[in-house]
C-alpha positions as a printed NumPy array, in Angstrom:
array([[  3.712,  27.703,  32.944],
       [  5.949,  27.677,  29.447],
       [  6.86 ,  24.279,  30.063],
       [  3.404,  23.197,  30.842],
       [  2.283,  24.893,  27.696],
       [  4.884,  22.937,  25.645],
       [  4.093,  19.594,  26.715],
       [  0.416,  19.833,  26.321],
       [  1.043,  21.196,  22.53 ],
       [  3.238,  18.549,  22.099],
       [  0.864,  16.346,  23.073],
       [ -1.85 ,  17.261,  21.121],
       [  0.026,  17.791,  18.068],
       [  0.74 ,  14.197,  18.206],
       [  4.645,  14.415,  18.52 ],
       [  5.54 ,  12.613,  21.69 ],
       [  3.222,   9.694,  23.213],
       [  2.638,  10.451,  27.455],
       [  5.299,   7.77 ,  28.064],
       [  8.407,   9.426,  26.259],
       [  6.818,  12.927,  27.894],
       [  6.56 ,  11.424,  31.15 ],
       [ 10.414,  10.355,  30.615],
       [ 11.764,  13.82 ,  28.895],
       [  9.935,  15.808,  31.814],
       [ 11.368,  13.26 ,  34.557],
       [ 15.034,  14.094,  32.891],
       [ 14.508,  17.91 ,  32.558],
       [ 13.516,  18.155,  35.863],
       [ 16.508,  16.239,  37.354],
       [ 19.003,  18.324,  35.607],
       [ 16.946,  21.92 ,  36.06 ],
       [ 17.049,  21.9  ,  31.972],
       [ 14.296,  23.204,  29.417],
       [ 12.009,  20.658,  28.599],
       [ 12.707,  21.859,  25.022],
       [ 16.283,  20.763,  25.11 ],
       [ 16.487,  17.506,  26.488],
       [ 13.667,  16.271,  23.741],
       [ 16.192,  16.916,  21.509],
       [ 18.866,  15.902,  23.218],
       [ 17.222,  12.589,  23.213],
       [ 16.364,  12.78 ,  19.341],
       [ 12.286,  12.526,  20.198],
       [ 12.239,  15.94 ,  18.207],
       [ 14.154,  18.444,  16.387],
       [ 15.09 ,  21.532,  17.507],
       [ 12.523,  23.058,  14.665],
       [  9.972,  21.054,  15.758],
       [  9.986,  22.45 ,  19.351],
       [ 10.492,  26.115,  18.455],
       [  7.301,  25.664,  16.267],
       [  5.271,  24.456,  19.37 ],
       [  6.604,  27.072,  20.897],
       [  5.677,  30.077,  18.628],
       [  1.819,  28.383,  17.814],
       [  1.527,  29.763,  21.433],
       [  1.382,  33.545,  19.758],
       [  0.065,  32.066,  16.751],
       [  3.002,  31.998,  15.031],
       [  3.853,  29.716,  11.687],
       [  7.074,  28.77 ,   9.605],
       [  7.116,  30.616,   5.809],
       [  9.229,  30.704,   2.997],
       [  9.184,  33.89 ,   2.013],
       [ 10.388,  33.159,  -1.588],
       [  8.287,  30.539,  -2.044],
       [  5.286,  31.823,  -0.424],
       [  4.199,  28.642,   1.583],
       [  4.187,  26.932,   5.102],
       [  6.868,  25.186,   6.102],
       [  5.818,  22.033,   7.596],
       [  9.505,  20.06 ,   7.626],
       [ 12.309,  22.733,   8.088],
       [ 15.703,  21.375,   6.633],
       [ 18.097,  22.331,   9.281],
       [ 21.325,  24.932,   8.84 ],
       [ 23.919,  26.474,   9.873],
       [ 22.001,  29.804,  10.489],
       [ 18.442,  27.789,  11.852],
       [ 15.863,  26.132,   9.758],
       [ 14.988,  26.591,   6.535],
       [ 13.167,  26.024,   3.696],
       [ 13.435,  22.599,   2.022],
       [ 12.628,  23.342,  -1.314],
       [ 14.936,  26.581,  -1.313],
       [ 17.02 ,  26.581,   1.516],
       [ 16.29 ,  30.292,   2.325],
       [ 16.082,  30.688,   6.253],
       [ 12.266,  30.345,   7.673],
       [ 10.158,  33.124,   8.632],
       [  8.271,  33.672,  11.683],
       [  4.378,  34.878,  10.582],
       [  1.04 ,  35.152,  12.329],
       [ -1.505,  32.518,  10.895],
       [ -4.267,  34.762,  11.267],
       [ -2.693,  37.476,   9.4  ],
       [ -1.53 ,  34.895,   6.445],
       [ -4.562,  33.001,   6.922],
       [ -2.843,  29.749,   6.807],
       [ -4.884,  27.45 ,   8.83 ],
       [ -2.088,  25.779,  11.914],
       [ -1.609,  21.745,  11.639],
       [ -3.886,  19.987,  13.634],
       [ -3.521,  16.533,  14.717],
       [ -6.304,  14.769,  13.   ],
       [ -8.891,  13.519,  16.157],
       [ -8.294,   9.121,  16.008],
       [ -4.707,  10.187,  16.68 ],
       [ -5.805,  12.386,  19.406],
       [ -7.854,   9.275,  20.453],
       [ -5.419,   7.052,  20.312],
       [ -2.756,   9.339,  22.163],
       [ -4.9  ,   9.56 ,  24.924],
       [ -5.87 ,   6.208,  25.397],
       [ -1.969,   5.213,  25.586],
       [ -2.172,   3.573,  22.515],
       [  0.572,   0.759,  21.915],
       [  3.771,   2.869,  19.945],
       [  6.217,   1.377,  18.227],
       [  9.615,   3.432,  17.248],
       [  8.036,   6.512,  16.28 ],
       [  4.647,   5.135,  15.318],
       [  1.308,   5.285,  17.119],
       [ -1.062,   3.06 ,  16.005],
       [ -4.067,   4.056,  15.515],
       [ -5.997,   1.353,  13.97 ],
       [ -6.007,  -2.303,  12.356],
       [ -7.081,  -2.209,   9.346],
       [ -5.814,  -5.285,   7.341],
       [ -4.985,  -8.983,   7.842],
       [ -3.068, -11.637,   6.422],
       [ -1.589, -15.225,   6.547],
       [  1.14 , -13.531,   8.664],
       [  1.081, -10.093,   9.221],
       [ -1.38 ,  -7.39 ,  10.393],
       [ -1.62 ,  -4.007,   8.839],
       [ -2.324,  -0.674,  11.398],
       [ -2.592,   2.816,  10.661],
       [ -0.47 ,   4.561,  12.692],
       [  0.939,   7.963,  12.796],
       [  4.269,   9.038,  12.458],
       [  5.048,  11.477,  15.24 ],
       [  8.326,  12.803,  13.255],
       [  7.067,  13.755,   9.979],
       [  3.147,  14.272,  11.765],
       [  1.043,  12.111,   9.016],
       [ -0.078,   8.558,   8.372],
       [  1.535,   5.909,   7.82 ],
       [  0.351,   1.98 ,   7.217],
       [  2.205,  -0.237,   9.211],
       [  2.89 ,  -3.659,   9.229],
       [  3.593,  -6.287,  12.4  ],
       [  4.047,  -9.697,  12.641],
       [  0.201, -10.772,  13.262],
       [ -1.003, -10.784,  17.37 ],
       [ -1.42 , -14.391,  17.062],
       [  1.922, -15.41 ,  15.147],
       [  3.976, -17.9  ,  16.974],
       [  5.641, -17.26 ,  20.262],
       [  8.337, -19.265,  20.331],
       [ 11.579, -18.346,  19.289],
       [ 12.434, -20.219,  16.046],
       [  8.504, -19.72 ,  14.639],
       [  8.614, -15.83 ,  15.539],
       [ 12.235, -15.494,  13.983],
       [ 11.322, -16.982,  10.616],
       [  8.268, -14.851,  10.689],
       [ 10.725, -12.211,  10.949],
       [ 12.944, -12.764,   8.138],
       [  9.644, -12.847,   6.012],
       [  8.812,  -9.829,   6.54 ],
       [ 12.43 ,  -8.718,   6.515],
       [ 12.869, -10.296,   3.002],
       [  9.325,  -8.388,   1.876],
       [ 11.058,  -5.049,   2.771],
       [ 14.179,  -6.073,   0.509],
       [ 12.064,  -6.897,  -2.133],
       [ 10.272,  -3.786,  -2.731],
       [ 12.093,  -0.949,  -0.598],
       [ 13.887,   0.333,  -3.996],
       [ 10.077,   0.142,  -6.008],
       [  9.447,   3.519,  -6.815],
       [  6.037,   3.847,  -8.932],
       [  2.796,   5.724,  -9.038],
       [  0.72 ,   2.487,  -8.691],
       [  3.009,   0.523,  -6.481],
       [  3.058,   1.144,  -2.705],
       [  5.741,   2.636,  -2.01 ],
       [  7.674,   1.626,   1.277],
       [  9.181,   4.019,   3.718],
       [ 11.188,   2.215,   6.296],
       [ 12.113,  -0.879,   8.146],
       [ 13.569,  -1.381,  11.297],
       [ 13.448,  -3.475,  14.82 ],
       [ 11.736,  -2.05 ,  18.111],
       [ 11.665,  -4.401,  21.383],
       [ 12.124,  -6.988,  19.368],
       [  9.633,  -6.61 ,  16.915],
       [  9.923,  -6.039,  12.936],
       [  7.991,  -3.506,  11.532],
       [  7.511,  -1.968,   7.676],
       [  6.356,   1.155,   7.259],
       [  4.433,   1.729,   3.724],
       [  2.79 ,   5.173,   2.564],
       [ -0.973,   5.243,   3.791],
       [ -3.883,   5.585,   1.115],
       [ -7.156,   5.387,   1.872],
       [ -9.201,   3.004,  -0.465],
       [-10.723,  -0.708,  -0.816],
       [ -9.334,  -3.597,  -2.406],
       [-10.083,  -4.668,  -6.333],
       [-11.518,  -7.787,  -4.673],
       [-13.256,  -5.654,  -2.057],
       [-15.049,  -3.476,  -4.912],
       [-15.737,  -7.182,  -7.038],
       [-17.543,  -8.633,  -4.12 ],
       [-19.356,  -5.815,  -3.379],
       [-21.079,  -5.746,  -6.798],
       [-21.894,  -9.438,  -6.217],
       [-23.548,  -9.35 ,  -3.504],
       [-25.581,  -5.951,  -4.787],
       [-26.645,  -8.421,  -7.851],
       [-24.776,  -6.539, -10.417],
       [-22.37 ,  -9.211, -11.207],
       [-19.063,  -7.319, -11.306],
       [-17.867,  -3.711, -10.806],
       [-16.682,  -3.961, -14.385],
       [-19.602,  -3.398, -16.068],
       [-20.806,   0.187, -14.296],
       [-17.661,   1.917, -15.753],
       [-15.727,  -0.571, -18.062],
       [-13.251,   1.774, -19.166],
       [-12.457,   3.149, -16.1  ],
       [-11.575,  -0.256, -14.364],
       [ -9.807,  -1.218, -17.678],
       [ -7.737,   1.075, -17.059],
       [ -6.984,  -0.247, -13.485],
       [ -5.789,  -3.06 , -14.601],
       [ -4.08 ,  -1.287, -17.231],
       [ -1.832,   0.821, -14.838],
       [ -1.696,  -2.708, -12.658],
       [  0.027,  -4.446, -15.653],
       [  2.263,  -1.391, -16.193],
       [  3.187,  -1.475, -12.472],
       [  3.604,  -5.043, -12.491],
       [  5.972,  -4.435, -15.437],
       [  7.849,  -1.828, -14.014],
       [  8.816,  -4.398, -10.654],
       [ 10.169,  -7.038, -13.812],
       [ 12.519,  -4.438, -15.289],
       [ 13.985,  -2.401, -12.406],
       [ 17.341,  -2.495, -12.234],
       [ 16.87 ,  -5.023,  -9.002],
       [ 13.741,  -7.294, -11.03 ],
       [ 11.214,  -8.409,  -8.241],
       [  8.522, -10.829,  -9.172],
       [  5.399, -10.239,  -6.89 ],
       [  4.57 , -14.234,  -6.924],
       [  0.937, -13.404,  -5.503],
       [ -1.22 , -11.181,  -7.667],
       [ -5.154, -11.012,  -6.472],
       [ -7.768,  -8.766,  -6.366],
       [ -7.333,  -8.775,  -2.945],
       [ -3.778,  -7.065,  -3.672],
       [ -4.643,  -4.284,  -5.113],
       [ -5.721,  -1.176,  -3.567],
       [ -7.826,   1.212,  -5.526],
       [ -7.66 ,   4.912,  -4.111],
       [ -9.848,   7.835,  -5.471],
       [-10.875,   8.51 ,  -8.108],
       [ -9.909,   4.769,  -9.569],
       [ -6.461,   5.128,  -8.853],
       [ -5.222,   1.164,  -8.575],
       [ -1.767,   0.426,  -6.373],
       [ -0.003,  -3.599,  -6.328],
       [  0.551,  -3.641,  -2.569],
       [  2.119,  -6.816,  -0.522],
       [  5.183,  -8.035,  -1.912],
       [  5.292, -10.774,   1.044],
       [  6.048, -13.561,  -1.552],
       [  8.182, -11.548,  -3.897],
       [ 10.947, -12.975,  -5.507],
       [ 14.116, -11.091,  -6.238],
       [ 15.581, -12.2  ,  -9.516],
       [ 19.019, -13.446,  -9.255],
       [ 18.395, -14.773,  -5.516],
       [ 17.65 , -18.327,  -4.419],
       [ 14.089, -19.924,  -3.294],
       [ 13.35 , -20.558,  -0.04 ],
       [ 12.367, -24.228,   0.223],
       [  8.907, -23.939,   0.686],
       [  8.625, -21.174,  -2.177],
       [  6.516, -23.246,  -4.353],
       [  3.951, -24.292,  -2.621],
       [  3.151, -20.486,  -1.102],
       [  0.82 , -18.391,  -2.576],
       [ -3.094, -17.858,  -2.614],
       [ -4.347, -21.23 ,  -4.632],
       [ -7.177, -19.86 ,  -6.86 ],
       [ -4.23 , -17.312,  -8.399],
       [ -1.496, -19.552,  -8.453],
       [  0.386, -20.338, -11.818],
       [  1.045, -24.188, -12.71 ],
       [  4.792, -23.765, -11.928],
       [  4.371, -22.742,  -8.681],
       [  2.082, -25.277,  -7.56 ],
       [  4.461, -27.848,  -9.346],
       [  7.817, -26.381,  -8.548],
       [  9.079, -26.442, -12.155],
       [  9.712, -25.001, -14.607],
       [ 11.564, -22.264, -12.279],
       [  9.128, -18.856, -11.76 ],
       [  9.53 , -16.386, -13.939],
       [  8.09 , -12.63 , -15.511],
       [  5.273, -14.91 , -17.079],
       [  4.271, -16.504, -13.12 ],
       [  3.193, -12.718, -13.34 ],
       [  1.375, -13.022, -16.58 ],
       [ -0.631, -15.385, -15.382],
       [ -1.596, -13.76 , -11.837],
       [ -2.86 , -10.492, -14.183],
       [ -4.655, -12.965, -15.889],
       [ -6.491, -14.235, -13.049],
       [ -7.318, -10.851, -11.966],
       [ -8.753,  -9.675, -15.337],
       [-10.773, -13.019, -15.064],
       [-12.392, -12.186, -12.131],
       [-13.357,  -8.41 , -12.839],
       [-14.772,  -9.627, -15.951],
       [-16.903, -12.612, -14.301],
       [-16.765, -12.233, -11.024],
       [-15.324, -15.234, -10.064],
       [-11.745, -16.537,  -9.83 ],
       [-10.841, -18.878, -13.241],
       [-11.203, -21.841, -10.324],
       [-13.048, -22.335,  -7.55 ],
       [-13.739, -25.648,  -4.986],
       [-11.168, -26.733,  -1.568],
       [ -7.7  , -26.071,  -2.409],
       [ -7.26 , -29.679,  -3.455],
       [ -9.815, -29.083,  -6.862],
       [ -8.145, -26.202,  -7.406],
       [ -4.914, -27.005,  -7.81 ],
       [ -5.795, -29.92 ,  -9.609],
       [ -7.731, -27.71 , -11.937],
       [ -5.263, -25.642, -12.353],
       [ -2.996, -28.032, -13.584],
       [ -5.463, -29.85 , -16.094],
       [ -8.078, -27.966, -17.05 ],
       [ -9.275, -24.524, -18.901],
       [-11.197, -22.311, -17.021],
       [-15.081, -21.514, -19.362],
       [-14.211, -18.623, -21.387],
       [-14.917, -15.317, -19.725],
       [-17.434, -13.858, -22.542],
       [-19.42 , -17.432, -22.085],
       [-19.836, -16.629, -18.624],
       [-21.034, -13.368, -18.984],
       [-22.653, -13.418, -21.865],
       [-24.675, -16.132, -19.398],
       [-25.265, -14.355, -17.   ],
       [-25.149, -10.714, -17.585],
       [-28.322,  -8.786, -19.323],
       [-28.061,  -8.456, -23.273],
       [-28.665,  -4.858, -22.883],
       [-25.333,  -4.868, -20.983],
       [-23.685,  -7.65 , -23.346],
       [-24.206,  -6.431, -26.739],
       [-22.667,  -2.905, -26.404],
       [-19.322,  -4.483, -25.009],
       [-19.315,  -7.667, -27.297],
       [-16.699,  -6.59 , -29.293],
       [-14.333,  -6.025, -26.155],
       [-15.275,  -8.542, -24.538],
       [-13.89 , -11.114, -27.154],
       [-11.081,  -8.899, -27.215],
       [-10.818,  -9.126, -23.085],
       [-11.573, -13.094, -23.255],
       [ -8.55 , -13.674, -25.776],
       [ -6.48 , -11.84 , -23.278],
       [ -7.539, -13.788, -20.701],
       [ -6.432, -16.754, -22.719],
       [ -2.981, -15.86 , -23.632],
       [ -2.366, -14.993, -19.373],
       [ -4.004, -18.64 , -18.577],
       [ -1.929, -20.693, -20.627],
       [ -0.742, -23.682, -18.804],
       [  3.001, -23.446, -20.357],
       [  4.837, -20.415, -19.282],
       [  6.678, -20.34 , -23.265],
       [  2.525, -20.159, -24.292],
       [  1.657, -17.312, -22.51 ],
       [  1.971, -13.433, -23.433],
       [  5.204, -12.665, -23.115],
       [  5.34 ,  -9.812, -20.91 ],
       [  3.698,  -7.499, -18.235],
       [  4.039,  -4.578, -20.891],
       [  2.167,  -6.829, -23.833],
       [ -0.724,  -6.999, -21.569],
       [ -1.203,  -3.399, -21.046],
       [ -0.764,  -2.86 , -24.336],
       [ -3.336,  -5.627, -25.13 ],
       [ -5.902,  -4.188, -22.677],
       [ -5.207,  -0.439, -24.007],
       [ -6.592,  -1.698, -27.136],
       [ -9.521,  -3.024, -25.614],
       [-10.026,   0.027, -24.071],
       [-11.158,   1.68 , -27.486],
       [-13.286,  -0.879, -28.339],
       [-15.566,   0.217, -25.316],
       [-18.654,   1.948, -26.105],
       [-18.513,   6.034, -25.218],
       [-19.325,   7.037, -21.586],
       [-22.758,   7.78 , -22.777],
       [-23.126,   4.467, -24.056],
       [-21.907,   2.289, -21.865],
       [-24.184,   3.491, -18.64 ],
       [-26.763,   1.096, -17.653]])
């Protein structure tokens, strides 16, 4: 009856999928052992993770006494678990009498559990929630540390055969180098790497939000032009943060240069809190190019010198991807648009129309004239990120935000600047 007990809690809590149960129970049974045991002696769980189980059966928790919290992750001791943040040994205490509410396993990983959903490592996944030119973003949940995770696969389609599916590999392989050492509030942040049956995966901190590009469209197609202009300062200082981000990723002590900035590529949490996310085309500084580096990359965002392959990509192939971004949340439209072809001509050739001309176009004066003055300041941003030559453009990540901080105060007050 215990052991019965155990492995449904275990199960519901989300720590072991029915397979590796199915396995652990086959073992213990074989070698008259306590279920308990042989999970750990086959690292599925630690030993703190099955006494817990074993204790919510009373209604028992793990507390700190000296800190005067739950312990969710017990660092493990010489004299049993303890506390991570002060290493004093855990207490035993009844939830109801504490009135610390017991983890639950939130109910689409419940779902998932029970519908056998495909694990890989120590990740269920739950959901797809993303795609891309090559892989395919799930939430899944990590049954270790018992939260979400976003984790990304080569894509279901990607190509079978053994040279295409290795290359595909290495990308992803060589996105995980590029940012695994990022650490930054508005960068997401990756957690691991590693190889399961064959298959690469990269495992990224979850959050929950929509896409700049996601929140731009959706403006468009409500007829208000551009999420811009229903809280300028607030998405100013997106992009703000963005460029500071961006900045950061230059000057760490390994430089990465992202190589494929879009509003599609940045994920804005609640409340307006913006993170760069997929470093797929990342370039480490001091590495080579792959061959084909040049002429990768989303075309309506793509500097001249990576379209041309010279001069060599740089800080300012950066520049100008922020520039496209703050081009777009300003008009609501990329600086080009037409087949790839046009584009990349255009790119080469041609100035994009002046973002204040475009709005001041087709915006309402009543939501022009407040923001005139920072919009000229926003449109002679734009400028200095669009410049054809790299040596023409702003010189840095940093010079941006500082640009766009000062077109922050030239924003009308809150009260002003509602519609």
């Amino acid at each position: 009856m215990e052991e019965d007990w155990l492995a449904h809690e275990l199960l519901r809590r989300g720590l072991l999928t029915p397979a590796q149960l199915q396995d652990a129970s086959s073992r213990a049974s074989t070698a008259a052992r306590p279920l308990g045991d042989v999970l750990v002696e086959m690292r599925l769980l630690t030993a703190f993770q099955v006494e817990a189980a074993r204790k919510q059966r009373v209604g028992r928790v793990p507390w700190c006494a000296r800190c005067g919290e739950r312990v969710t992750q017990a660092r493990d001791m010489p004299d049993g678990p303890a506390c991570p943040r002060c290493l004093r040994p855990v207490e035993w205490t009844h939830a109801r009498i504490e009135g610390t509410p017991v983890h639950e396993v939130p109910r689409d990983v419940e779902a998932a559990i029970a519908r056998a959903a495909r694990s890989i490592h120590k990740y269920v996944l739950v959901s797809e929630i993303a795609r891309g030119g090559m892989g395919a973003i799930h939430k899944a949940w990590d049954l270790v540390l018992g939260e979400f995770v976003a984790l990304k696969l080569l894509r279901p389609d990607a190509p079978q055969d053994a040279l295409g599916r290795n290359a595909q590999m290495r990308e992803l392989l060589r996105e995980a180098r590029a940012a695994m050492h990022l650490r930054h509030p508005n960068i997401v942040a990756m957690r691991d790497v590693g190889l399961a049956r064959d298959e690469i995966y990269i495992a990224m901190e979850y959050i929950d939000g929509r896409t700049l590009g996601d929140h731009i469209a959706t403006a468009w197609r409500a007829g208000t032009f551009s999420c811009f202009y229903d809280a300028p300062r607030r998405w100013l200082r997106v992009m703000r943060d963005v460029a500071r981000a961006v900045h950061y990723a230059h000057t760490h002590r390994r430089p990465v240069i992202h190589c494929d900035l879009k509003p599609a590529n940045i994920l804005v949490a609640a409340p307006r809190v913006p993170y760069v996310l997929d470093f797929g085309l990342a370039h480490l500084v001091g590495t080579a190019f792959p061959n084909d580096e040049f002429a990768r990359g989303t075309p309506s965002y793509m500097a001249p010198e990576q379209i041309r392959g010279h001069p060599p990509i740089s800080v300012r192939t950066d520049v100008y991807g922020l520039g496209t971004i703050l081009y777009e949340l300003l008009t609501g439209r990329a600086p080009f648009e037409g087949d790839t072809a046009t584009i990349m001509a255009s790119t080469l050739s041609s100035a994009p129309p002046q973002p204040r001309e475009t709005v001041r176009a087709s915006v309402p004066a009543a939501v022009y004239e407040p923001l005139r003055d920072a919009l000229d300041k926003l449109d002679a941003i734009c400028v200095g990120c669009l410049e054809k030559a790299p040596d023409d453009r702003t010189e840095s990540a940093r010079d941006v935000a500082a640009e766009i901080e000062k077109a922050i105060d030239l924003v009308p007050s809150r009260a002003a600047e509602t519609r």
